[in-house]
ZAZAMAR-271866 format. One record per residue (C-alpha): residue number from 1; x, y, z negated; residue in three letters. Coordinates in steps of 0.1 Angstrom, whole numbers, plus 5000, padded with zeros to 4 digits. Layout:
N
> NUM / X / Y / Z / ALA;
...
***
This chain:
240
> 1 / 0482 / 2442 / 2542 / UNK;
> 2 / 0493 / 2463 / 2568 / UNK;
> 3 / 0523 / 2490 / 2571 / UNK;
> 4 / 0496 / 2519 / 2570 / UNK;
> 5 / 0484 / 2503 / 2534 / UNK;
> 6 / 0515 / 2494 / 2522 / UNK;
> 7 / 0524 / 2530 / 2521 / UNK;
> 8 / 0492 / 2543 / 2508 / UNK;
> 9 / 0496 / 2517 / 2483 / UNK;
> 10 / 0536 / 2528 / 2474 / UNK;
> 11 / 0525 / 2562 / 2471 / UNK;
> 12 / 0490 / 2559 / 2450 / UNK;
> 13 / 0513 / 2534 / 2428 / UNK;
> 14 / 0537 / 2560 / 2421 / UNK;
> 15 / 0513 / 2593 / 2416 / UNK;
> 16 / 0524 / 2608 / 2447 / UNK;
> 17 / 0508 / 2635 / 2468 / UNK;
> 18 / 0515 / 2634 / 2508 / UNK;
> 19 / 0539 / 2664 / 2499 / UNK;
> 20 / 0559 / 2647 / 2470 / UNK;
> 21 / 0560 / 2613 / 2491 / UNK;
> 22 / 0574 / 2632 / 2521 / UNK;
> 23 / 0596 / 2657 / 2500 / UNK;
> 24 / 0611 / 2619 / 2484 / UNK;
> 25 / 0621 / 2606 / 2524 / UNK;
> 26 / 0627 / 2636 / 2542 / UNK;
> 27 / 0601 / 2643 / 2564 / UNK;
> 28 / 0568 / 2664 / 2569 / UNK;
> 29 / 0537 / 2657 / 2553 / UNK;
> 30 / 0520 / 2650 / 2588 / UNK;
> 31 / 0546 / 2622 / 2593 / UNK;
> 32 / 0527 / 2608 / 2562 / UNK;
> 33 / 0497 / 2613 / 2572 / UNK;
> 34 / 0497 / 2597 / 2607 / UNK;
> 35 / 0512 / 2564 / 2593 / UNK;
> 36 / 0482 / 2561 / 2565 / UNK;
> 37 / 0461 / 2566 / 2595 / UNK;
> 38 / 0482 / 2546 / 2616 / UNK;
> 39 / 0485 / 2568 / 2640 / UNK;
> 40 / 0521 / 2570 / 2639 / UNK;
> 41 / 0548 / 2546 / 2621 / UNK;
> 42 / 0582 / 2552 / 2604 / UNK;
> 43 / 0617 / 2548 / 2622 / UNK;
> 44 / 0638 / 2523 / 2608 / UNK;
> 45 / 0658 / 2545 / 2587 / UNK;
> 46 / 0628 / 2560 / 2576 / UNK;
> 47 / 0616 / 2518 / 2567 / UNK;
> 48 / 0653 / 2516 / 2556 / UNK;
> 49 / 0650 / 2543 / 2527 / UNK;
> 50 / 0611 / 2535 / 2513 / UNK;
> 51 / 0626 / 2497 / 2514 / UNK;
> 52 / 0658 / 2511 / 2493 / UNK;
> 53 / 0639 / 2541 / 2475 / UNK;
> 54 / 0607 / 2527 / 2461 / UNK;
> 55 / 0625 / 2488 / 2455 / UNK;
> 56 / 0601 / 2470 / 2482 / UNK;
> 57 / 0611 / 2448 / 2511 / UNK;
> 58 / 0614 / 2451 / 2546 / UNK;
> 59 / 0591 / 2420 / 2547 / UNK;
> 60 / 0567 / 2425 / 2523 / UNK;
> 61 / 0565 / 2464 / 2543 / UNK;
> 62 / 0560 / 2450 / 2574 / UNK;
> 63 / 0537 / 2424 / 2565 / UNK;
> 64 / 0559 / 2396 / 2578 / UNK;
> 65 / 0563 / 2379 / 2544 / UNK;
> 66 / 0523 / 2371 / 2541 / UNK;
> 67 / 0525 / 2344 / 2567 / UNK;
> 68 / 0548 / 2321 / 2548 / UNK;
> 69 / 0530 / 2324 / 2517 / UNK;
> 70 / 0513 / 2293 / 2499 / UNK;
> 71 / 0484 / 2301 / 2475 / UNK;
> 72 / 0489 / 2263 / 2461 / UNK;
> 73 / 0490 / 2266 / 2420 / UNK;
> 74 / 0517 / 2252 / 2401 / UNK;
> 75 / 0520 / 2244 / 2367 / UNK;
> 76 / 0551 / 2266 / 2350 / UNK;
> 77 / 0544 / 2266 / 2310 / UNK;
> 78 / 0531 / 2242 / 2287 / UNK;
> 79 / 0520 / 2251 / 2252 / UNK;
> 80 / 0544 / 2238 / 2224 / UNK;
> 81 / 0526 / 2211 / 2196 / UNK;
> 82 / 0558 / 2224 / 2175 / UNK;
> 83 / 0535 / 2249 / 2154 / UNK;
> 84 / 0502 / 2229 / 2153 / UNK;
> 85 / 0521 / 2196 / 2144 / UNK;
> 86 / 0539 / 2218 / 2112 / UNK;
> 87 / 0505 / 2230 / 2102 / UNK;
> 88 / 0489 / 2196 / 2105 / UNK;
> 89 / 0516 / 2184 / 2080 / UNK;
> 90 / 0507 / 2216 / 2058 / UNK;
> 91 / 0472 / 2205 / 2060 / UNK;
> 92 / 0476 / 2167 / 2049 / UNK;
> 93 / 0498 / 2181 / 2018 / UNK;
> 94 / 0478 / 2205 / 2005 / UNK;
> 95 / 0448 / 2186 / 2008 / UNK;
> 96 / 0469 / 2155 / 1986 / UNK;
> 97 / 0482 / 2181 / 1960 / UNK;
> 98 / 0445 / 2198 / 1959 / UNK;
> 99 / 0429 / 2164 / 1957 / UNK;
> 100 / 0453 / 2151 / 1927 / UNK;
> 101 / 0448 / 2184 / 1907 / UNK;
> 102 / 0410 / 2183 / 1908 / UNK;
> 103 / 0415 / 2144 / 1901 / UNK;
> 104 / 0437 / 2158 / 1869 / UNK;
> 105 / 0412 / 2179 / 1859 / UNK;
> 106 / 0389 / 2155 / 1852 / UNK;
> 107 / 0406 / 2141 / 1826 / UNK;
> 108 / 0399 / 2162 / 1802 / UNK;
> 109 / 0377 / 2155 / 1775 / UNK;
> 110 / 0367 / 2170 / 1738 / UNK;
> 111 / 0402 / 2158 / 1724 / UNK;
> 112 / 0425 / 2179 / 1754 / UNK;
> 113 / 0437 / 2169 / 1787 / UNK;
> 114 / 0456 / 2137 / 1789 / UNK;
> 115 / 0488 / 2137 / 1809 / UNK;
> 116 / 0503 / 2104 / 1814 / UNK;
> 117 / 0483 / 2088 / 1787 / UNK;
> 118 / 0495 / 2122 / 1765 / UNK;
> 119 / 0466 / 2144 / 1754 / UNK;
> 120 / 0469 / 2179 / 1750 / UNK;
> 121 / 0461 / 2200 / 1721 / UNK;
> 122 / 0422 / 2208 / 1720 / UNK;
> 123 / 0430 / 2244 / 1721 / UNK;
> 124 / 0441 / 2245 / 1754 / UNK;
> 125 / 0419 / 2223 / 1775 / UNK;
> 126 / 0395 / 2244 / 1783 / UNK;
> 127 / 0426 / 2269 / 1799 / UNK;
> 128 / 0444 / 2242 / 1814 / UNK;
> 129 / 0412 / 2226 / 1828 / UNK;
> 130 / 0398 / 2260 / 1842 / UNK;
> 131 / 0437 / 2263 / 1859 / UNK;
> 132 / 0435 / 2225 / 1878 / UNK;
> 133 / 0404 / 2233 / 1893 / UNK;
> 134 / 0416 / 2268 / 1900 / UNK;
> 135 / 0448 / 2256 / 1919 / UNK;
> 136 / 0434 / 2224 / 1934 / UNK;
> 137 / 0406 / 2244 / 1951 / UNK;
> 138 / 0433 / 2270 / 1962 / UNK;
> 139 / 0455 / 2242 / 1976 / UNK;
> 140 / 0422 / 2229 / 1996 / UNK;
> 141 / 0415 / 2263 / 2009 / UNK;
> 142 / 0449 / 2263 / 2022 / UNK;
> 143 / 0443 / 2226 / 2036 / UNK;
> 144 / 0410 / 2239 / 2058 / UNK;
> 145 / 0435 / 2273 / 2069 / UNK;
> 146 / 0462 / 2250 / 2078 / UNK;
> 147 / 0438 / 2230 / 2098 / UNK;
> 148 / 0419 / 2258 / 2117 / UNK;
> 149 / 0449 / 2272 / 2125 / UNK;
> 150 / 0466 / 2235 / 2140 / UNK;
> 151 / 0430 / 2233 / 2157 / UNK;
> 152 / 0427 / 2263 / 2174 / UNK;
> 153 / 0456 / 2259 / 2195 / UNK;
> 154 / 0453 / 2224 / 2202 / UNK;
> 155 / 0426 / 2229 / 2218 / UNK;
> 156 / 0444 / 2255 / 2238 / UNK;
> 157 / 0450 / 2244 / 2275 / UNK;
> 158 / 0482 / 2223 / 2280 / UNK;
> 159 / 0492 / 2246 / 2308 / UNK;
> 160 / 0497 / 2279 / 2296 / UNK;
> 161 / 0514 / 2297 / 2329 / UNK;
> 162 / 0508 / 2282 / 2366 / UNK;
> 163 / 0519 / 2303 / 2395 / UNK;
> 164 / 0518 / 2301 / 2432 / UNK;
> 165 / 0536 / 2325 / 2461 / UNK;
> 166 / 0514 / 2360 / 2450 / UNK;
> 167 / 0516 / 2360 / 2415 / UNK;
> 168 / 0510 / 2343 / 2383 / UNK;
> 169 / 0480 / 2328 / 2364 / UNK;
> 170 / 0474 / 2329 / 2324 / UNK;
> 171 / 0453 / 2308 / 2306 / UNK;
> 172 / 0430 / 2332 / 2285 / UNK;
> 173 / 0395 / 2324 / 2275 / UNK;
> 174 / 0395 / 2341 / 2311 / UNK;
> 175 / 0422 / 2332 / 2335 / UNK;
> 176 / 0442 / 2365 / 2345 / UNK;
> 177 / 0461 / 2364 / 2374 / UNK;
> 178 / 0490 / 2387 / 2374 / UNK;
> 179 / 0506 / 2399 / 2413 / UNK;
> 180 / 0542 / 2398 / 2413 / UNK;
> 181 / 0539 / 2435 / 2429 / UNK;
> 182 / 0528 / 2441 / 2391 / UNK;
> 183 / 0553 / 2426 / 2371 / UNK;
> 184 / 0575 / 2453 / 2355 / UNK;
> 185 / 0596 / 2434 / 2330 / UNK;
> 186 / 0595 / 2395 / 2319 / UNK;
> 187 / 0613 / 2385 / 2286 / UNK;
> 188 / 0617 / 2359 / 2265 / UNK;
> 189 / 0618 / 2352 / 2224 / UNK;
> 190 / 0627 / 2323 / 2215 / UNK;
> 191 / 0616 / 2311 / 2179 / UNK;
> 192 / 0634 / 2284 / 2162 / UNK;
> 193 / 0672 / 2281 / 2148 / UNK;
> 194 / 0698 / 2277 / 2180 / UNK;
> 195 / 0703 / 2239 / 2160 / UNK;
> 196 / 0669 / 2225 / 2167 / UNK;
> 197 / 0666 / 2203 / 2201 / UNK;
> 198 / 0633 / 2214 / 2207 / UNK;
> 199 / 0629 / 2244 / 2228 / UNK;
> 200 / 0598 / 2269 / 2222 / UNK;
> 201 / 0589 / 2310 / 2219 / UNK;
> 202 / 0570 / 2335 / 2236 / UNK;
> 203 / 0570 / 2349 / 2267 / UNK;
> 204 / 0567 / 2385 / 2274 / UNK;
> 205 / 0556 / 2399 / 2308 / UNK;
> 206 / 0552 / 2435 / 2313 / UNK;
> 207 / 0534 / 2455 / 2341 / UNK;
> 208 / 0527 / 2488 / 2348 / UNK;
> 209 / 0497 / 2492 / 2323 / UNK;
> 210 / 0500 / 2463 / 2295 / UNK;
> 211 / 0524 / 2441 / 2281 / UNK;
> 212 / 0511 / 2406 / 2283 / UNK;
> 213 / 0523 / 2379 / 2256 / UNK;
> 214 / 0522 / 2340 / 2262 / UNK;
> 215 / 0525 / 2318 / 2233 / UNK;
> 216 / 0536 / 2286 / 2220 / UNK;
> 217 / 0551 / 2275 / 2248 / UNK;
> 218 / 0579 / 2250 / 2254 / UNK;
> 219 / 0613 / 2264 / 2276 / UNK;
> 220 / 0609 / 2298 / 2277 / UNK;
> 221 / 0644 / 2307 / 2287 / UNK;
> 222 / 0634 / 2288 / 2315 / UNK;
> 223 / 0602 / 2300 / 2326 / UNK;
> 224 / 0615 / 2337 / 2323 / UNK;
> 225 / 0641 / 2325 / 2349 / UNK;
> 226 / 0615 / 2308 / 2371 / UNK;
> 227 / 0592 / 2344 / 2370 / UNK;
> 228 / 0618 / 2366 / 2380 / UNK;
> 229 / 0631 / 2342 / 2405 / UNK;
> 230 / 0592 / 2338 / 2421 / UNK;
> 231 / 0589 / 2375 / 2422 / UNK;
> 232 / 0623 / 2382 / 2434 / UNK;
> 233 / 0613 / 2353 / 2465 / UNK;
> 234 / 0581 / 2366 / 2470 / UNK;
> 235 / 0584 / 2407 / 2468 / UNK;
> 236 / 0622 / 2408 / 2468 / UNK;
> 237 / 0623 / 2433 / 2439 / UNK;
> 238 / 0643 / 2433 / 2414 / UNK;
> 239 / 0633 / 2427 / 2377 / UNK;
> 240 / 0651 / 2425 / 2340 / UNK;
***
């Protein structure tokens, strides 16, 4: 990109007329004109000021940063098996407890329910019976739920976030590939007690129009750091 679309980009970017872009640096509104039409370019303290005023680069300005970029991918985020693992465990006790009620239920004969060898009053066999099923199907419904839920994002990709020198790269159901020009804001939740070993959360990264969330993943204190250090590198603009 050259330095007559890198200010028609700054200014389109910010909802600037010619006028209220020239008003902003000082100059006419022919001076902007000629260097969208690159007729004409700014002087340096002109460069200095869009550089300071609208958080961009001399480099990335002037175009001179492009050359040393590398569009190589890298892996940065991996999902976390935390989650799944948890509701995998769910899943093999409710479908024991759910199993052994429906197992208890069919105990029951014309005399009661037998507990232990015990056998209930007649009265109430019908009730408890009707209740075993009730909460051993419930407890495999859960079982299935848990399982769905463990499936779904195992079969996630195991690289959640990859990056190279222009931006970043989610894994979706389409992969969306975020500039670094774009990122607003990048933050990090973690989501587990500061006791456990085992690092995982969410990662937030904002842009201009959407908020875009990243989730199970493993480090994310980490990869937050790794984000804003890549776009800081690569557009030299600051970020929180």
């Amino acid at each position: 990109m050259n330095l007559a679309e890198q200010i028609i980009k700054i200014r389109t970017d910010n909802n600037l007329t010619q006028d209220q872009f020239a008003e902003s640096l000082f100059v006419t509104r022919q001076a902007v004109s000629k260097w969208e039409r690159a007729i004409s370019i700014p002087d340096v303290e002109v460069l200095k000021n869009i550089s300071i005023k609208y958080r961009i680069s001399l480099n990335v300005l002037l175009g001179t940063l492009e050359a040393s970029k590398n569009d190589k991918k890298k892996a940065l985020a991996y999902k976390s098996f935390f989650y799944p693992l948890l509701e995998l465990l769910g899943c093999i006790g409710c479908s024991f407890i759910g199993v052994y009620m429906l197992t208890q239920a069919k105990y029951s004969n014309d005399d009661g329910i037998k507990y232990n060898g015990q056998s209930m009053p007649s009265s109430h066999s019908n009730i408890d019976n009707t209740i075993l099923y009730g909460v051993g199907i419930l407890f495999l419904v859960l079982a299935v739920i848990a399982f769905l839920l463990s499936f779904f994002v195992l079969i996630k990709p195991l690289v959640m976030i990859s990056y190279n020198d222009y931006g970043i790269f989610i894994k979706r159901k389409k992969r969306l590939f975020i500039p670094y020009e774009d990122i607003t804001e990048c933050k990090a939740k973690q989501a587990h007690s500061p006791r456990m070993n085992y690092s995982f959360g969410k990662i937030y990264i904002y842009t201009k129009k959407k908020c875009y969330k990243v989730g199970t993943i493993r480090n994310v204190d980490d990869i937050k750091g790794e984000i804003i250090y890549q776009k800081t590198k690569n557009t030299v603009s600051e970020i929180n």
